[in-house]
C-alpha positions as a LaTeX table, in Angstrom:
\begin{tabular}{lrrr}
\hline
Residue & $x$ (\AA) & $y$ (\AA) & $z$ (\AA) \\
\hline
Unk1 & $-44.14$ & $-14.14$ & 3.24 \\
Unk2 & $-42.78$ & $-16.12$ & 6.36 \\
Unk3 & $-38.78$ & $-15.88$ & 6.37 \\
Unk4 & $-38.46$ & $-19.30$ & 8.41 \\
Unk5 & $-40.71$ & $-20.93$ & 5.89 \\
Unk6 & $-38.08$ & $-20.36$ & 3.47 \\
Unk7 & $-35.77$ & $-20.68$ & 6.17 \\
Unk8 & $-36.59$ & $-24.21$ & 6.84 \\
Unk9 & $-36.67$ & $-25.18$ & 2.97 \\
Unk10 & $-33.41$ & $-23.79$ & 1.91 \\
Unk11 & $-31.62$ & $-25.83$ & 5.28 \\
Unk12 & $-32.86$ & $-29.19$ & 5.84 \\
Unk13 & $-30.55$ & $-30.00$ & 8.15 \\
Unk14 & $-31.64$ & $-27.40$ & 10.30 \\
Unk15 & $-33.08$ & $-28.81$ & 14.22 \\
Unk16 & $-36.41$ & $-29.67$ & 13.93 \\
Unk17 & $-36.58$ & $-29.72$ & 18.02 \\
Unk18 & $-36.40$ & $-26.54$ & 20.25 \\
Unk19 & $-36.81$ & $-25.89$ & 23.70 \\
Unk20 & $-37.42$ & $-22.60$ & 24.24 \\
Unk21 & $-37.65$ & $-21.00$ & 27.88 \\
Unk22 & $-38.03$ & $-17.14$ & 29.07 \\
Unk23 & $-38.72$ & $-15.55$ & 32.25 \\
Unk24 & $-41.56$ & $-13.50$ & 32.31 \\
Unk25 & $-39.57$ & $-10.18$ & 33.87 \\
Unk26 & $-36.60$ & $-10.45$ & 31.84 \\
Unk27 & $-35.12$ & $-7.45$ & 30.57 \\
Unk28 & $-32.78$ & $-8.70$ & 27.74 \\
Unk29 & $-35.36$ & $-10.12$ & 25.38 \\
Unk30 & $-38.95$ & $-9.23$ & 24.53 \\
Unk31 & $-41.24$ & $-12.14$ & 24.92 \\
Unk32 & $-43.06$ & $-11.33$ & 21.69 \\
Unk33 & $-39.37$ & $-12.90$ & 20.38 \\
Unk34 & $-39.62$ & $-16.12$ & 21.59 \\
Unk35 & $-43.38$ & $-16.53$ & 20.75 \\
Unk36 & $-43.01$ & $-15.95$ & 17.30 \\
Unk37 & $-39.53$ & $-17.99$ & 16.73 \\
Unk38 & $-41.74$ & $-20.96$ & 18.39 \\
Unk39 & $-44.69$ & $-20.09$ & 16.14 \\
Unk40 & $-42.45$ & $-20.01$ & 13.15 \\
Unk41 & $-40.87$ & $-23.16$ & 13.93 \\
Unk42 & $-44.12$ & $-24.89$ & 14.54 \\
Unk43 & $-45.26$ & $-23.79$ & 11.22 \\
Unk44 & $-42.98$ & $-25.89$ & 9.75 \\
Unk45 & $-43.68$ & $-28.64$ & 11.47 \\
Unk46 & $-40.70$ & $-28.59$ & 13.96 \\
Unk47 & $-40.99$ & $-30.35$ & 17.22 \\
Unk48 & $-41.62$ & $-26.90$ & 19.84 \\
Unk49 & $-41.80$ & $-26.85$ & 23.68 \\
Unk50 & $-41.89$ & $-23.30$ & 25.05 \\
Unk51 & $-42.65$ & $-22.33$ & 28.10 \\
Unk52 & $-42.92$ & $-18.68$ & 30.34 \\
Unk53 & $-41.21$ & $-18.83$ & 33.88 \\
Unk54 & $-43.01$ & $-16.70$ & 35.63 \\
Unk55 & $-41.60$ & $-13.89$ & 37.66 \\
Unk56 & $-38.09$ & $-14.95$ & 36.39 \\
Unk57 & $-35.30$ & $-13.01$ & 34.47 \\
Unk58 & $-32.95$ & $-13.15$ & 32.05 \\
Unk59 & $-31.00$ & $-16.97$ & 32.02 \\
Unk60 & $-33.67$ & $-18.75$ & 34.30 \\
Unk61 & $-33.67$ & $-22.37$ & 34.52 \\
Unk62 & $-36.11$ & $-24.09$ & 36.66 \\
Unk63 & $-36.70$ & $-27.20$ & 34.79 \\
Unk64 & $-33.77$ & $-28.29$ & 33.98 \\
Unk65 & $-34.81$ & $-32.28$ & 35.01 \\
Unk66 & $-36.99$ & $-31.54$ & 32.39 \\
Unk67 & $-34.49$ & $-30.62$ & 29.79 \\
Unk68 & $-32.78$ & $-33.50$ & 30.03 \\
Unk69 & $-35.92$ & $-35.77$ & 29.72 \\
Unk70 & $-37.16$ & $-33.57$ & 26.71 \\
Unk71 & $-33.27$ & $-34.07$ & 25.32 \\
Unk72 & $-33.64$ & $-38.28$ & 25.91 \\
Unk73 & $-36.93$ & $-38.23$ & 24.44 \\
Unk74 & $-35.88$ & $-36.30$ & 20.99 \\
Unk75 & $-32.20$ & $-38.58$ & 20.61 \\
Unk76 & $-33.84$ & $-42.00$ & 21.63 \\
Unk77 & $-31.23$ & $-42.25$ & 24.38 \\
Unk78 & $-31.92$ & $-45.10$ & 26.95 \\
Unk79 & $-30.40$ & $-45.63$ & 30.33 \\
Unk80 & $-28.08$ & $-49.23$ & 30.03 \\
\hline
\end{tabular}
């Protein structure tokens, strides 16, 4: 039995968009933890972008042009 399955029915109003980043040498969080919580989330359908920095550790952003793009493109916000 998948927890998030029951997760997702019990909370609709739950996100149904992640972005989920980890550096590959962090130290805090085992990458096995992000894989599955994007796994999980894409088993229920959910919008999931996760990536691996490589060689980076714990609170790496190196795409964070990207986050912002990803964020316009899920709220259907436009530039005026």
């Amino acid at each position: 039995m998948n927890p998030m399955y029951h997760l997702g029915k019990k909370n609709p109003g739950r996100s149904k968009h992640w972005w989920i980043r980890l550096g590959t040498k962090d130290s805090d969080t085992s990458l096995t933890v992000s894989a599955n919580i994007a796994a999980a989330a894409a088993g229920l359908g959910d919008d999931v972008n996760h990536l691996y920095y490589w060689d980076e550790g714990h609170g790496a952003n190196t795409d964070p042009g990207d986050f912002i793009t990803w964020i316009a493109k899920v709220t259907g916000y436009k530039k005026r």
